[in-house]
VOGU-3710 file (C-alpha; in Angstrom, 3 decimals, decimal comma):
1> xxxxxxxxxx> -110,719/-108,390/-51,283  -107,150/-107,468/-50,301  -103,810/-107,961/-51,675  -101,986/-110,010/-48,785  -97,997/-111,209/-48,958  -97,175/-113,225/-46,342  -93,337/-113,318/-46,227  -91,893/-117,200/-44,940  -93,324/-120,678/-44,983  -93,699/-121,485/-40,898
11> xxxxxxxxxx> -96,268/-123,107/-39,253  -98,079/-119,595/-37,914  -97,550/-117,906/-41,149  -99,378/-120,545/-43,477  -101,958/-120,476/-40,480  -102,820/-116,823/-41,160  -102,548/-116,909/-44,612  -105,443/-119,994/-44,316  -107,983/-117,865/-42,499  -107,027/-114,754/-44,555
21> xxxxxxxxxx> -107,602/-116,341/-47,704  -111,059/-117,795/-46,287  -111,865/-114,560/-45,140  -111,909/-113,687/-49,300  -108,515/-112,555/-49,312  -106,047/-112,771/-52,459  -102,863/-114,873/-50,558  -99,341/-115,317/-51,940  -96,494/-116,707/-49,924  -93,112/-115,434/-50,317
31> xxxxxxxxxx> -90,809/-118,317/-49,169  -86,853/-118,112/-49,656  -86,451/-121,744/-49,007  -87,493/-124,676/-51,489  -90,033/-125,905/-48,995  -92,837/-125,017/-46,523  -93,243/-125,640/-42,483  -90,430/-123,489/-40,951  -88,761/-125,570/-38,077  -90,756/-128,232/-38,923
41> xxxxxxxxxx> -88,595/-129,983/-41,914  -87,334/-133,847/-42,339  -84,691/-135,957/-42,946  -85,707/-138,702/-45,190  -83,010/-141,071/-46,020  -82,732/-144,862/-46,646  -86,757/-145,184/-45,977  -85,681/-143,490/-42,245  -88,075/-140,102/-41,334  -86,916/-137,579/-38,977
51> xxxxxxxxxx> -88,346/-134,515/-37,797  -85,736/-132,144/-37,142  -87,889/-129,802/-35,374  -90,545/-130,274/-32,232  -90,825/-134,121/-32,154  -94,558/-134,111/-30,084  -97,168/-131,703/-30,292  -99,341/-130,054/-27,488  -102,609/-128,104/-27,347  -103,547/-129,515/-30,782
61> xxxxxxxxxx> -106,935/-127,663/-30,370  -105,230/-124,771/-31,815  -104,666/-126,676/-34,950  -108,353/-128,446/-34,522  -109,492/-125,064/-34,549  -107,685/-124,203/-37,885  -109,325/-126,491/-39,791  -112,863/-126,082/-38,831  -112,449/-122,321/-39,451  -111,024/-123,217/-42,900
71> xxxxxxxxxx> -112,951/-125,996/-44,601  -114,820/-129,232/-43,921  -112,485/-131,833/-43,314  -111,364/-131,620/-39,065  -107,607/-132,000/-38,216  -107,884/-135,606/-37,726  -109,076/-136,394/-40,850  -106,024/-134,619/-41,957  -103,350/-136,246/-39,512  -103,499/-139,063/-37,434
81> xxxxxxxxxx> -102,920/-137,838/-33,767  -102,148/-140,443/-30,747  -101,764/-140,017/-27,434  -98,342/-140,598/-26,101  -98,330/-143,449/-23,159  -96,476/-142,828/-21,282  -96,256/-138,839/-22,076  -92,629/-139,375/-20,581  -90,043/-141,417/-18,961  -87,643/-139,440/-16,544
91> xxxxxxxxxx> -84,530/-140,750/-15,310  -82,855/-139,309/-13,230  -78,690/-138,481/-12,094  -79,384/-140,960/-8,878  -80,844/-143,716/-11,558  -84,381/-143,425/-10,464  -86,851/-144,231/-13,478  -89,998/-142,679/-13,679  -93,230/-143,194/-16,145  -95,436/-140,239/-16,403
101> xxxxxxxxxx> -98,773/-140,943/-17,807  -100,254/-138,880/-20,467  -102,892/-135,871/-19,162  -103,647/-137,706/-15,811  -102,739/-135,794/-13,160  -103,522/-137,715/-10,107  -101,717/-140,620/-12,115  -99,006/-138,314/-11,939  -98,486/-137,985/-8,147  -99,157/-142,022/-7,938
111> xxxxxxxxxx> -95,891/-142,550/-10,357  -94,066/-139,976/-8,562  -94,835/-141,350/-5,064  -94,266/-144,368/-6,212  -90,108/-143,770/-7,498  -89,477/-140,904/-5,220  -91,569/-142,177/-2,192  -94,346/-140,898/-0,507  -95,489/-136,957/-0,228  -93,558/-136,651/-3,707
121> xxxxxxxxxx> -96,845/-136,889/-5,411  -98,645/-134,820/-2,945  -95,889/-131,982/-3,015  -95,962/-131,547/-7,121  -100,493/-132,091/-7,155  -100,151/-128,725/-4,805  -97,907/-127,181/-7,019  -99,618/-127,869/-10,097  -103,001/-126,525/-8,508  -100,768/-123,307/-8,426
131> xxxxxxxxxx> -99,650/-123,740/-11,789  -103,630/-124,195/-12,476  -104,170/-120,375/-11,276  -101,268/-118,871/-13,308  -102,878/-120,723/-16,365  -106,446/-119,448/-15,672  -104,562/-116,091/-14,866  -102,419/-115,900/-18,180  -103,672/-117,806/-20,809  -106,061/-115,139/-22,660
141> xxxxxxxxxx> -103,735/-112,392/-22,445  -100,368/-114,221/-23,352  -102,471/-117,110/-25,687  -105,874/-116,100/-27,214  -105,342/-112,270/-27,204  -103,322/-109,331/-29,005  -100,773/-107,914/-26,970  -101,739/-105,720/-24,790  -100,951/-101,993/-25,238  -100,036/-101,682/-21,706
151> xxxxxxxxxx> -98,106/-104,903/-21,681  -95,976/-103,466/-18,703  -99,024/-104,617/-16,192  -97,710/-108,524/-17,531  -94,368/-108,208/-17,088  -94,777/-106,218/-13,758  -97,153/-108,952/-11,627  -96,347/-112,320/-10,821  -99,440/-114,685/-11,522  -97,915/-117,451/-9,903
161> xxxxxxxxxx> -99,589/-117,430/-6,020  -96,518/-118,579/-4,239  -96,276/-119,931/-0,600  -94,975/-117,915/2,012  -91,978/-119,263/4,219  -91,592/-117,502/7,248  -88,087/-117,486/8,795  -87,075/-116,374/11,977  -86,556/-112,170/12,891  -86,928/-112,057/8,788
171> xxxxxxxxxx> -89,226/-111,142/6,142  -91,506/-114,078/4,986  -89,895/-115,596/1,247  -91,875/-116,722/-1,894  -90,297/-118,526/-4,768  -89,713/-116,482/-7,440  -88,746/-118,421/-10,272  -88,474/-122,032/-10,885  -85,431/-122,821/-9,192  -86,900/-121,248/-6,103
181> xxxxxxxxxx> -90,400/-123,284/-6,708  -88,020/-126,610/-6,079  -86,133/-125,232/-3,706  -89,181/-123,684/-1,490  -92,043/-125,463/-2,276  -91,238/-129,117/-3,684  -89,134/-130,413/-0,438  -85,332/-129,558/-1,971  -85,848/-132,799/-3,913  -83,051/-132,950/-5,860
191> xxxxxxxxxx> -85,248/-135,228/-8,454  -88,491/-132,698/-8,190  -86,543/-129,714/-9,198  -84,824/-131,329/-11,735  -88,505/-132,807/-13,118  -89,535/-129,094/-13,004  -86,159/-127,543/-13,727  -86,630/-129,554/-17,737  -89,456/-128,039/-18,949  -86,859/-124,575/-18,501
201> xxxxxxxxxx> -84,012/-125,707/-20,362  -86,609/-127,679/-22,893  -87,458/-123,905/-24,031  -84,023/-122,423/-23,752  -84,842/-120,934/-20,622  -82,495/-120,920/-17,467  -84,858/-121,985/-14,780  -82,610/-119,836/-12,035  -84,247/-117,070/-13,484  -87,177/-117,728/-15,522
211> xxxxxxxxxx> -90,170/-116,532/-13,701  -92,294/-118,699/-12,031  -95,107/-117,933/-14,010  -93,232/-120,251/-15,988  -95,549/-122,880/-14,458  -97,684/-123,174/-16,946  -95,590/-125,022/-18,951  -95,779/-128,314/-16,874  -99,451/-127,405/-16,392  -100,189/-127,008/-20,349
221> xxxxxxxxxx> -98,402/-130,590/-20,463  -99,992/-132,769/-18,017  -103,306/-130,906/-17,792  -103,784/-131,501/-22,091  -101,422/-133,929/-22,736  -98,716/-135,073/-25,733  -99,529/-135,990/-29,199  -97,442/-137,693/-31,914  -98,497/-136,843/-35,724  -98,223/-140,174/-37,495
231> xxxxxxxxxx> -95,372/-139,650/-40,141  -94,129/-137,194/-37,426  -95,038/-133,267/-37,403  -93,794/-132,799/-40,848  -97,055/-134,708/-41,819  -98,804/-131,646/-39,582  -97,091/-129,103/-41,465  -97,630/-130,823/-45,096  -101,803/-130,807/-43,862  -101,738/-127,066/-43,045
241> xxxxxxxxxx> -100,030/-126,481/-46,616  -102,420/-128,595/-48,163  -105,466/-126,825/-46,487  -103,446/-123,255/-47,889  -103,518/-124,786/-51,115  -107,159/-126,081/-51,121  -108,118/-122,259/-50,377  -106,288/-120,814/-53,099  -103,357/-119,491/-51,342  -100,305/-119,445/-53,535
251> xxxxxxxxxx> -97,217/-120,294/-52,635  -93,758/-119,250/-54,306  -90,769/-120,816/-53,218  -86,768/-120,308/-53,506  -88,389/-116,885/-53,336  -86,344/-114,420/-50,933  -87,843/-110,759/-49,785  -85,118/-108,329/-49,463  -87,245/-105,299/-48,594  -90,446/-104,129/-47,368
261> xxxxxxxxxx> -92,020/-101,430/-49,513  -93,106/-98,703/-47,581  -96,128/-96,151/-49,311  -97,668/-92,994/-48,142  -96,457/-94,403/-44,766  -97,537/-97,780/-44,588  -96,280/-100,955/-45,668  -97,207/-101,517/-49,590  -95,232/-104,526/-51,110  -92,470/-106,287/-51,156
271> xxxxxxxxxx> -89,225/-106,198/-53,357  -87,099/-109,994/-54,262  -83,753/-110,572/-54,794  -84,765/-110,957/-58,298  -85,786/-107,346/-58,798  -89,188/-108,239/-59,433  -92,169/-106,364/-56,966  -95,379/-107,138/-55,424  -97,657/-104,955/-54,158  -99,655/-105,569/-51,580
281> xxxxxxxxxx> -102,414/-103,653/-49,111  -100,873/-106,226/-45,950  -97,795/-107,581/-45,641  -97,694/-110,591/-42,713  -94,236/-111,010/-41,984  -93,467/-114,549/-40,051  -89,259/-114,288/-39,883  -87,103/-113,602/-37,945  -86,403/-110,462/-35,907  -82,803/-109,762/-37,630
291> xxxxxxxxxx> -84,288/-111,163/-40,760  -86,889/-108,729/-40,622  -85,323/-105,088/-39,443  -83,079/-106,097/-42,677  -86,354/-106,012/-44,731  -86,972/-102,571/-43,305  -84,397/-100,727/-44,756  -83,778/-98,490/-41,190  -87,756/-98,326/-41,030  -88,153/-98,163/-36,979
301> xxxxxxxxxx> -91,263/-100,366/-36,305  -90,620/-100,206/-32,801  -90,888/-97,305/-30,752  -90,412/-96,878/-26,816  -92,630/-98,638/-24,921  -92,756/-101,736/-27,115  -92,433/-104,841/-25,737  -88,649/-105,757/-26,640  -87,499/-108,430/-29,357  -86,507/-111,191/-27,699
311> xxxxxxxxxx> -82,867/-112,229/-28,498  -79,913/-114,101/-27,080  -81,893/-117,444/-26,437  -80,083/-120,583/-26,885  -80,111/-123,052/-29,702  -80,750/-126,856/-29,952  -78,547/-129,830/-31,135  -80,075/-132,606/-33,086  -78,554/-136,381/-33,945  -80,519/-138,414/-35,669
321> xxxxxxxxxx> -80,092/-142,456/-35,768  -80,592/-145,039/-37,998  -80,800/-148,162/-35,650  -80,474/-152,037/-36,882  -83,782/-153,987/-34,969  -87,240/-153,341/-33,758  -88,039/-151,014/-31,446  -88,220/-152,562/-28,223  -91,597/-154,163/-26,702  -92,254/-151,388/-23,805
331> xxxxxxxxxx> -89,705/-148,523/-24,944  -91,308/-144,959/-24,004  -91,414/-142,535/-26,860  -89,922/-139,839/-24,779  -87,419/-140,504/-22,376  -85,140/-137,312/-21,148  -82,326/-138,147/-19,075  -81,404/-136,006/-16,922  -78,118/-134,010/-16,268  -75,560/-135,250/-13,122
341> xxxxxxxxxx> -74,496/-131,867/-12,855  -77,075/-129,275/-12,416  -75,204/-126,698/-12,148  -72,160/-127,043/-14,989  -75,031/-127,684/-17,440  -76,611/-124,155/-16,756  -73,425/-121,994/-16,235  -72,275/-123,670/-19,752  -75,803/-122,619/-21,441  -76,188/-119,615/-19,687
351> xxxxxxxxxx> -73,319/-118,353/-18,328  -69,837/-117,177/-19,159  -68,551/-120,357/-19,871  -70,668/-121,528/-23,212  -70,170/-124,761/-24,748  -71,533/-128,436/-24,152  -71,921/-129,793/-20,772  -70,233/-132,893/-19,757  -73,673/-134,579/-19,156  -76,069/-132,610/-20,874
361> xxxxxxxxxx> -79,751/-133,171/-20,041  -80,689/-135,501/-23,321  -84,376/-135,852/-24,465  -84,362/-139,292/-26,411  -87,234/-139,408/-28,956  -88,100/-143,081/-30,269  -91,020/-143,160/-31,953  -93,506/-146,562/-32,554  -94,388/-145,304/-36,289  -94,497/-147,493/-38,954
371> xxxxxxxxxx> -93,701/-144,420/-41,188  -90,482/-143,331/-39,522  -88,618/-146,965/-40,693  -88,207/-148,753/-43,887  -90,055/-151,665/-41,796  -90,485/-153,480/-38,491  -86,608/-154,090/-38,111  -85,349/-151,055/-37,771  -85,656/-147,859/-35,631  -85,558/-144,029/-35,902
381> xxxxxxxxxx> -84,065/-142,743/-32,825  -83,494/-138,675/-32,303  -81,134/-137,398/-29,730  -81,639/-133,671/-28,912  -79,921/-131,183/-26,220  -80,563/-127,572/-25,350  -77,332/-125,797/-26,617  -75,989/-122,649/-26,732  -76,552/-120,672/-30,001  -73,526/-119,893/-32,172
391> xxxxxxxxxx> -72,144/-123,207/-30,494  -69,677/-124,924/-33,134  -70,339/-128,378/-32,765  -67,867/-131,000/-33,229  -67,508/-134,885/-33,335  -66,508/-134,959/-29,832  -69,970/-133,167/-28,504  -71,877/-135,972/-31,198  -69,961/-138,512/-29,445  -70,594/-137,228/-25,974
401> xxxxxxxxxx> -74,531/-136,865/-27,053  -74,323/-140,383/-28,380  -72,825/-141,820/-24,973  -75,147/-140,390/-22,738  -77,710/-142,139/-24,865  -76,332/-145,217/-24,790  -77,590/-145,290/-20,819  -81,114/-145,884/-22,576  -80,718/-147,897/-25,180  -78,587/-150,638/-25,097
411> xxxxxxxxxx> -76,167/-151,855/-28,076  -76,715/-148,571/-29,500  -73,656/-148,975/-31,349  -73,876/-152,177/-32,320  -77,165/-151,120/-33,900  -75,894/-148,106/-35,527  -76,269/-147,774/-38,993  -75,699/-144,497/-39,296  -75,995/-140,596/-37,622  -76,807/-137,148/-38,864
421> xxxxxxxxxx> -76,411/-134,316/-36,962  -78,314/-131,227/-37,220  -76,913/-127,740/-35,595  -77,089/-124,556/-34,367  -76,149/-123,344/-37,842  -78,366/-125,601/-39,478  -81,312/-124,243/-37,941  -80,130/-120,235/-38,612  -79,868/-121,511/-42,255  -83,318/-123,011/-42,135
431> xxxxxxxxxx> -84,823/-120,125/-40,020  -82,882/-116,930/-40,523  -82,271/-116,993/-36,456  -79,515/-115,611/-35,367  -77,269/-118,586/-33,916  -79,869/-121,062/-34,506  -81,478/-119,373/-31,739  -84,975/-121,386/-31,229  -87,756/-118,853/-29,444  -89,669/-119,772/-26,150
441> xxxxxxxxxx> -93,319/-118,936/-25,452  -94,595/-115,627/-23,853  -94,763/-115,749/-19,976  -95,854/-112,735/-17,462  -93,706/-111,517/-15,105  -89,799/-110,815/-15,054  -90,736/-107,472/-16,033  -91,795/-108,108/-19,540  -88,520/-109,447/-20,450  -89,996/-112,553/-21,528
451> xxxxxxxxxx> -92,944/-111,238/-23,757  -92,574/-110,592/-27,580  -93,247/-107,831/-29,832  -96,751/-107,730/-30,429  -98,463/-108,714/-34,236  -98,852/-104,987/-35,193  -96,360/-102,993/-35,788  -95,869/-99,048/-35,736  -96,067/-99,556/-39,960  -99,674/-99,706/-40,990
461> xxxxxxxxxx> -100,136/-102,959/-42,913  -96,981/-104,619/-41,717  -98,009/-107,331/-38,982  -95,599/-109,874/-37,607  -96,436/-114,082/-37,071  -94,588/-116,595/-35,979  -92,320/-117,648/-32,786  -90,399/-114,321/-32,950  -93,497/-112,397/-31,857  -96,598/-112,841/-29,838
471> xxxxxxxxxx> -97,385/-115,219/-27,983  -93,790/-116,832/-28,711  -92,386/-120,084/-29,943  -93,476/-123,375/-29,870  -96,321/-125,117/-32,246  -99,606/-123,888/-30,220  -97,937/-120,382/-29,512  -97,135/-120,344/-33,636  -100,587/-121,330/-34,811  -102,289/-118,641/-32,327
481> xxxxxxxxxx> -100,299/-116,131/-33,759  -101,608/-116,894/-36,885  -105,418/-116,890/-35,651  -103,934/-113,397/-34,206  -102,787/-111,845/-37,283  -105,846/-112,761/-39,355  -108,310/-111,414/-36,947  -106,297/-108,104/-36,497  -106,288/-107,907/-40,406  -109,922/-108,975/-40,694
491> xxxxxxxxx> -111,416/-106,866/-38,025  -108,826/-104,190/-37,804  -107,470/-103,021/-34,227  -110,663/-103,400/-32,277  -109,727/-107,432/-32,507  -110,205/-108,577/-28,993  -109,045/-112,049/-29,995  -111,182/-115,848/-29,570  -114,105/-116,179/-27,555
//
């Protein structure tokens, strides 16, 4: 049995330190916060829930697959997952509305051919058959699998099999990234690209240059579907505690590691910013990357040829309502609006001009939970926008927020009850991220720029979990990582990862 600290709370940390401590290992969690579930926390106020993290959850077979590997209850007798219908309602700068059914394709191309008439649908089913190829071409080596040593061969071919253009006394063009995938391949359609141009920006990603093995994100979506977590994802987060808990891992809170103890040249403990020591034979770091090289006390756990730590990704901005009146009789869950100015809403997240857009792309969350209201006459409503990190927000960029929702649900105002607003600095004092900065999944291509460190590190017994390392952020990245971590721990470096 070995001595395991797991430093931080998140989702893929308290997912290793599950399967560790099944595995017969002694786990103790090292969190410097006063609660558990990383991004995933809550805003409880006046009998109103929020999430103030990820609002839906996809791929919950990675979370399925937690629990059966670590005791006898399944996931659903933990949580209570439902299907989103629709998965989404788009609408668009012209005022087109689109439903998008949940994990039915071909329903897909029947809504889309329906608002954006016909060949729409026909255009985005051959695209996603593309997208279905990248997926079958990436998803053990940047999902189910350690990093590769030679990650370069990732980052240097493009999975995505894009469709030549010929053109006149020139060489033949393929799309790519994602822009170019709208541009080339989905008819120029203004509404298409912007469709595909979301699931970018949704990550922090600027879809001019994000690869288009990027594909797989719209593929993971409406191939597997959305889920809500009655009582929202917080209620996911408080079952994987509660499963940590049930297998003896201990947890130690308002607890903050300041350094990594290093032994005979490998990692050996960790010291608080109490004084007091553990010692450990493996320490599973799941922070952040600045958090982290702080730990090491100039320790270099990266050496040339590493995949790089991922950094200058953008943050989000959160405002959460408290609405007077039932949700409305047919109101999607999801609705995301969609910018009516492409191109001043990238240059301002990823360009030289950072700040809020004047008509941000706004995903409008509005869940049907009975556990998210006080009762059936009121609603929780959460307003979120991809922002830059480091972005000081002020009441005018609430109020600009607020007005674009207003488009989408009528007598907001006169609703209104009241707002919180959570922000980039909210979420670098919940996560340690510099900026706020949120992390996006692992994807090939773009020359590796957009993989992350791998679990092990150059110090024996230090690995890394979590969204900062591989296979990224998001919820199903997160929990793999943890699955990762455990099996690299548990069957040392020969770990070829799940069959």
């Amino acid at each position: 049995m070995a001595r395991i600290v797991v430093i931080g709370a998140g989702m893929g940390a308290m997912t290793a330190a599950a399967r560790l401590a099944v595995a017969g290992h002694r786990v103790v969690v090292y969190e410097r916060g006063r609660t558990y579930g990383g991004s995933l926390g809550v805003v409880e106020r006046d009998g109103f829930v929020f999430d103030t993290g990820p609002g839906l959850l996809q791929l919950p077979a990675v979370y399925r697959d937690v629990f059966v590997k670590t005791g006898k209850e399944p996931l659903e007798q933990c949580v209570q997952l439902s299907q989103v219908e629709p998965a989404v309602r788009h609408v668009f700068a012209d005022g087109t509305t689109t439903d998008l059914p949940n994990a039915s394709r071909a329903g897909v191309g029947e809504a889309l051919d329906a608002a954006l008439g016909d060949g729409a649908g026909a255009r985005w089913a051959a695209f996603m058959n593309r997208a279905r190829e990248t997926w079958d071409r990436t998803r053990r080596p940047l999902l189910e699998e350690p990093l590769y040593p030679n990650w370069q061969v990732l980052g240097a071919r493009e999975p995505y099999p894009a469709v030549p253009h010929k053109r006149l006394l020139r060489r033949e063009r393929r799309a790519a990234t994602l822009s170019e995938i709208g541009e080339l391949e989905l008819g120029g359609d203004a509404r298409l690209l912007a469709l595909l141009e979301q699931f970018a920006l949704a990550q922090g990603l600027d879809p001019r240059t994000t690869p288009a093995s990027a594909s797989v994100l719209p593929y993971m979506e409406q191939t597997f579907g959305t889920w809500s977590v009655r009582g929202g994802l917080r209620a996911l987060a408080t079952a994987v505690y509660e499963r940590c808990l049930a297998r003896r891992v201990e947890f130690v809170f308002d607890a903050a590691v300041v350094r990594i103890v290093e032994k005979d040249g490998r990692a050996a403990g960790v010291e608080l910013a109490d004084g007091r020591a553990a010692d450990a034979d493996f320490v599973v770091a799941g922070v952040a990357p600045t958090a982290l090289d702080a730990m090491l006390s100039g320790v270099n756990i990266r050496a040339e040829g590493d995949a790089p730590a991922r950094s200058g990704l953008p943050s989000r901005l959160a405002v959460l309502l408290a609405l007077s009146g039932a949700r409305p009789e047919g109101t999607a869950h999801r609705t995301v609006l969609h910018s009516a100015d492409r191109l001043d809403e990238l240059d301002r997240l990823f360009g030289e001009r950072p700040g809020l857009p004047a008509s941000p792309t706004v995903t409008v969350l509005r869940p049907d939970d009975p556990d998210s209201t006080p009762d059936g006459a009121h609603e929780a409503v959460t307003l979120t926008v991809t922002v830059p990190a480091h972005l000081e927000v002020g009441p005018a960029d609430v109020e600009r927020v607020m007005s674009r929702a207003e488009s989408v649900i009528p007598g907001l105002r006169e609703r209104l009850l009241w707002h919180e607003v959570r922000t980039p600095a909210d979420i670098a004092e919940a996560t340690g991220a510099d900026g706020g900065s949120v992390p996006a999944p692992a994807l090939a291509a773009a020359g590796g720029k957009l993989l992350h460190p791998a679990n092990s590190t150059r110090l024996p017994g230090l690995f890394a979990v979590g969204g900062w390392s591989h296979p990224g952020g998001g919820l199903p990245h997160a929990g793999m990582s943890g699955a990762l971590v455990a099996g690299l721990i548990v069957e040392g470096p020969e770990f070829r990862g799940s069959q």
